[in-house]
N, C-alpha and C positions, 0 to 999 in steps of 0.2 A: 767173502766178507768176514772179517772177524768179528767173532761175539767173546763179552766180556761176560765174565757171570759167577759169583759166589757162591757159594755153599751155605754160607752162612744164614741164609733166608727160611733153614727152615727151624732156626730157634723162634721162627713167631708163626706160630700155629692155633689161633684165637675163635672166640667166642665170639656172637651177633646178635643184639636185639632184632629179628624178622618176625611180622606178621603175628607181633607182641607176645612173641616168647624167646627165649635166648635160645640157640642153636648155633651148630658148628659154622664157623663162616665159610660163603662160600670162596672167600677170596683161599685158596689151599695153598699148603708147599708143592702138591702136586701139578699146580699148573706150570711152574716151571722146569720142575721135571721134565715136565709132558713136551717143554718148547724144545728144553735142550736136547732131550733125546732125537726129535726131529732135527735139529740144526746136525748130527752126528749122522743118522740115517742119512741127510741128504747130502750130506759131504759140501755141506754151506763152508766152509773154512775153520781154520785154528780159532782155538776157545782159550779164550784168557782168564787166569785168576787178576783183579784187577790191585791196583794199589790203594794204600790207605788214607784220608786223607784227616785233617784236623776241622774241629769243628768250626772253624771262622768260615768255613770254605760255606757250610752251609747256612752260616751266618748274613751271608752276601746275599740272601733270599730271606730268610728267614729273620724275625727277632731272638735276640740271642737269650730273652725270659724264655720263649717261647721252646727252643733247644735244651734249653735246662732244663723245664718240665720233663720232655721226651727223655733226658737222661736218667732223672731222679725219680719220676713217676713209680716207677713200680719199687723203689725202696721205701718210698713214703708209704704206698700201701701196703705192704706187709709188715711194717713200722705197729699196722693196726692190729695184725694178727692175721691178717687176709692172706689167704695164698690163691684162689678165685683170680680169674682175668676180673682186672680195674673197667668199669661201665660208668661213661657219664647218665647221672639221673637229672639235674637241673641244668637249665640254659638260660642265660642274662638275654631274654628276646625282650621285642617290645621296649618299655620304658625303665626294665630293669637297670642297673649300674651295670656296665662293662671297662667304665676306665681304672677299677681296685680291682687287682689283681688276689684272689683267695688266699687265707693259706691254709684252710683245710681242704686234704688231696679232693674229697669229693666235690667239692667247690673248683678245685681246677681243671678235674677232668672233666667238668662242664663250661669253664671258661675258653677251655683250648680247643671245643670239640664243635662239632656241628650238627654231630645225628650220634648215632649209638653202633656204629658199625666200626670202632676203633678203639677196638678191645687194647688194654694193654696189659704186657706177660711180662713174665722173665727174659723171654730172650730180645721182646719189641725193642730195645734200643741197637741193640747188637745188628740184630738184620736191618732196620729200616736207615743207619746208615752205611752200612756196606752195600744196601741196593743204590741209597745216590753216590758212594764213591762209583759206583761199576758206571752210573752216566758220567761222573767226570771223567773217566779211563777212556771213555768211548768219545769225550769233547778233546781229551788232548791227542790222541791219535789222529782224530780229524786236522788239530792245527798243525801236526806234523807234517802235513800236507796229501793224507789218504784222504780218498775220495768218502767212502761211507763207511758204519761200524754198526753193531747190533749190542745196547746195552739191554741185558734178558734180565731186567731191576723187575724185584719183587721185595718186600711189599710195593703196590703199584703209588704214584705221587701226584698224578693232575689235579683231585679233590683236594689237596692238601694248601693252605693260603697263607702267609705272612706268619700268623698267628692265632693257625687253630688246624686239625685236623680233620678228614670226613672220607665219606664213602672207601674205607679199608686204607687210605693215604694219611702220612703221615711228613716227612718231607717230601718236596715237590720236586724229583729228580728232572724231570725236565726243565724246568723254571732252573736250578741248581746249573746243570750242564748249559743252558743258556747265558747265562750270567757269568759262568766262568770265560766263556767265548769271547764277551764284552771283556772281561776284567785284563783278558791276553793281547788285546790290541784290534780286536772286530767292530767295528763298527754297527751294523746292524743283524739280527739274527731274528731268523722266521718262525715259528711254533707251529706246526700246523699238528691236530688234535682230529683223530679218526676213529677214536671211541664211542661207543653209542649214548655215554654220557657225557654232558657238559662240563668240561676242563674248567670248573669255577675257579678255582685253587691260583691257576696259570693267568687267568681271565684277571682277577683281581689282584695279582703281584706285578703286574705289567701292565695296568689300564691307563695312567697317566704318562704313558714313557711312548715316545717313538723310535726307538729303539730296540724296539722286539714289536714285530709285528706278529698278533697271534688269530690264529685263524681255526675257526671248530666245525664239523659237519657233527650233527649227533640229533638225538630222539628231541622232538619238542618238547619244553620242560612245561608246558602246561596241561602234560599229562607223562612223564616221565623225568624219575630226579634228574640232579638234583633241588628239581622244579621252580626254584626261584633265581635261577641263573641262568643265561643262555639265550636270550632273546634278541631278535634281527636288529631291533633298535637300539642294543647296549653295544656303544661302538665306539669306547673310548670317552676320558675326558681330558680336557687342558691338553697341553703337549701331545695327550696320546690319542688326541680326538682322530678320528678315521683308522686308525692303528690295530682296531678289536672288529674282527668279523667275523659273526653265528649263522651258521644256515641250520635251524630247528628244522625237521622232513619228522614227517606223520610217522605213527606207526603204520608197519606193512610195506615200507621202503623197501625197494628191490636196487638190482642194479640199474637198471635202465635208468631209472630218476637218481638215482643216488649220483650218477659218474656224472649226471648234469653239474650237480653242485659242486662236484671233485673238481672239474678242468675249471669250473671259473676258479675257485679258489686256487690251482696251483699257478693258473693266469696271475692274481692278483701276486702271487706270491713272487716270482716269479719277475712284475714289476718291479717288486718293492728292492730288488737283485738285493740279497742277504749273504753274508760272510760266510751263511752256514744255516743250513735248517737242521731243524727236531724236530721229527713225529714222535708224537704220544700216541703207540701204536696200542691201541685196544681192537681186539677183534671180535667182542660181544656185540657186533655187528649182525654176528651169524644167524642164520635163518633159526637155527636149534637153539640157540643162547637162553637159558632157562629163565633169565632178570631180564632181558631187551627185548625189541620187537621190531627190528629189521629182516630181512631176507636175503640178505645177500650167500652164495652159497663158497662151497670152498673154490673153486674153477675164477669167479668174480676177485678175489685177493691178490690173484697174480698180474689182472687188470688194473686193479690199485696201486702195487709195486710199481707198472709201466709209468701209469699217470703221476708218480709221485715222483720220477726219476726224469719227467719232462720238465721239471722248474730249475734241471741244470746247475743246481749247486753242490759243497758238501754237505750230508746228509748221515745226520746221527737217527737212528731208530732206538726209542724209548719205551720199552716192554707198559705196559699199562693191561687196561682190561681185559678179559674172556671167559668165561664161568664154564663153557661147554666144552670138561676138561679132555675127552674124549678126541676131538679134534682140534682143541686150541695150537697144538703143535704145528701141524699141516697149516692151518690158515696163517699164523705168525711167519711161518717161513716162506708159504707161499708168495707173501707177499714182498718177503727180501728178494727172491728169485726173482719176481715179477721186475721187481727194480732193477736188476744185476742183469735184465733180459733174457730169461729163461721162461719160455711159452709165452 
């Protein structure tokens, strides 16, 4: 399987509001380190620097205010004197005004933002669109007519929506590589989301469209973020009604109950026959995952891979979550193997 992957990821090395103090994020440059070194140990295939692309591309997902902040951002803030990673402090909730756009930075790094976990630095523009060129690299290879690709995108993108950022996402590389799919002549394309958090980002740039069918296993969001997104009865509206399906699973999910939810979902998916699926591969599924609270162990991954490779189509893998930087490697690759039929 070829994997696409940048360098560039590790000009964004950020800050986090956690457990209301700022600390290192755990979202690291180390975790892709840690993948790609596995993808080389295990002699998974050729590694690609990917190409470049312009920013309409992420336009096609995204509002193009919304791209302009993520570029400007951090010029405005050191504009103040600030060299400090940029933290939104205010959010337009509730009965606030959301449709004026700010134009002081810290007004917009609250307008764009959803939680406080999307530090922006110096390099954040630099890396988080070289992580969703590395999905488009891995969507056009696919329409060349390869079977599967491995894009190792970091910063990760499923939290990320139309017009705001969250949980360490910034553009939504897989939303991105789906859309480009559509824009090439695809007819339908599948999401399926196997991180332990809820792909809201993907959820809500695709909810009214049938045309992307998107499909999540992850933590119940009524007791895991990003808690107000994710539930079994958010299933689409207009057009895209039936098109949005959540399987929330308790914490302390193991495999036995998890692979229940897996095969209906690659059933549905499967139906839906798509031009082309993407996983939003996170693996903070892991039993040790220091932020999640499943069980699934590394040996269950390569099971994953199998059942993800029974919906029979081509098949983009979208690097997303994993904090247990230790093994995130192994389980990431495990689960390409699993797919490519090894163990």
């Amino acid at each position: 399987m070829l994997t696409f992957y940048n360098p560039d990821h590790h000009l964004h090395h950020a800050s986090e509001l956690k457990d209301g103090k700022v600390s290192p994020c755990f979202e690291l440059p180390h975790r892709a380190d840690t993948v790609l070194a596995r993808v080389r140990q295990t002699g998974l295939g050729e590694i690609a620097l990917p190409a470049h692309y312009a920013n309409e591309r992420y336009a096609r997902v995204h509002s193009e205010r919304y791209v302009h902040f993520l570029e400007t951002a951090w010029q405005e803030w050191t504009a103040l004197g600030h060299q400090h990673d940029a933290l939104p402090l205010v959010w337009p909730v509730r009965d606030l005004r959301s449709d004026i756009e700010p134009e002081h930075i810290d007004g917009k790094l609250g307008f764009y933002a959803m939680d406080a976990g999307v530090a922006i630095t110096a390099g954040t523009w630099q890396a988080v669109r070289r992580s969703a060129d590395t999905a488009l690299n891995g969507m056009d290879y696919l329409l060349q007519g390869n079977g599967s690709a491995f894009a190792l995108c970091r910063p990760p993108g499923h939290h990320a929506a139309a017009e705001y950022m969250g949980g360490y996402c910034y553009l939504n590389n897989a939303a991105i590589a789906a859309q480009s799919c559509l824009d090439q002549g695809g007819k339908r394309v599948a999401i399926l989301d196997v991180d332990f958090h809820h792909g809201n980002g993907t959820q809500s740039i695709f909810y009214d469209r049938p045309d992307v069918l998107f499909v999540s296993l992850h933590g119940d969001p009524r007791c895991s973020y990003p808690y107000f997104s994710g539930h079994r009865d958010e299933t689409g509206k207009g057009a895209g009604q039936g098109f949005n399906l959540n399987y929330p699973l308790p914490h302390g999910t193991d495999w036995e109950s998890y692979a229940v939810s897996l095969s209906d979902a690659c059933q549905r998916i499967h139906a839906y026959q798509p031009d082309a699926v993407v996983i939003s591969l996170g693996v903070d599924t892991f039993e040790n995952d220091p932020i999640s609270h499943f069980r699934l162990t590394s040996q269950d991954y390569f099971k994953m891979g199998a059942a993800i490779a029974s919906i029979g189509a081509p098949t983009l893998f979208v690097m997303e979550g994993g904090y247990m930087v230790d093994e995130i490697g192994i389980n990431a690759v495990n689960v390409l193997q699993g797919f490519e039929g090894d163990k």
